[in-house]
MARRO-489940 format. One record per residue (C-alpha): x negated, z negated, y. Coordinates in pm, whole numbers, plus 50000, padded with zeros to 5 digits. Layout:
BEGIN
XZY
...
! end
This chain:
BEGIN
494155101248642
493395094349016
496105094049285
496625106449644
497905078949859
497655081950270
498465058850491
500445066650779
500395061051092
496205060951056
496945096950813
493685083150618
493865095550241
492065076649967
492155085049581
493055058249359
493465047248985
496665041348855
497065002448793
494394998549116
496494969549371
497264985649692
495374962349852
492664971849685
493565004149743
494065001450127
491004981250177
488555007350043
490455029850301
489425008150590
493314998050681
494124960950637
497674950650550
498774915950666
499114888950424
500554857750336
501214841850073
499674868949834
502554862349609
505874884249755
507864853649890
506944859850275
507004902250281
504084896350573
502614927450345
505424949950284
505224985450299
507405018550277
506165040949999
507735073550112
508295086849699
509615048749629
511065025149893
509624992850013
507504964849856
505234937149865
501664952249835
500004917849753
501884923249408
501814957849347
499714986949250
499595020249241
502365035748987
501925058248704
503795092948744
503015102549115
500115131949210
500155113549581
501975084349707
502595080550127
502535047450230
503725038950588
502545009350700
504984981150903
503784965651243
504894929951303
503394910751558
504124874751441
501564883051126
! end
């Protein structure tokens, strides 16, 4: 089962397989999420899923149970 995720402020939508890392995910949709330590310490990557709250995307991937997920993406100019 594929899923619906857009990222906002860009409003680009790319379909992706449950389990698939949302970087992963966000690279195949041409937006690139700061990183930096790849391992959720730093939050350089965090994001707001709308249907979920925030989270470190270098850790995560797309969850079971959602048709479409909205990810807004954080701008911080020291990453």
């Amino acid at each position: 089962m594929s899923v619906s995720v857009r990222f906002m402020p860009d409003n680009i939508t790319v379909e992706a397989d449950i389990g698939e890392p949302l970087l992963t995910v966000a690279e195949r949709a041409g937006i690139e999420i700061p990183t930096g330590c790849l391992m959720g310490s730093c939050h350089a990557c965090e994001v707001d899923i709308e249907e979920i709250g925030e989270l470190c995307s270098c850790i995560s991937s797309v969850p079971p149970g959602y048709a479409q997920l909205t990810i807004n993406l954080f701008s911080d100019p020291t990453w």
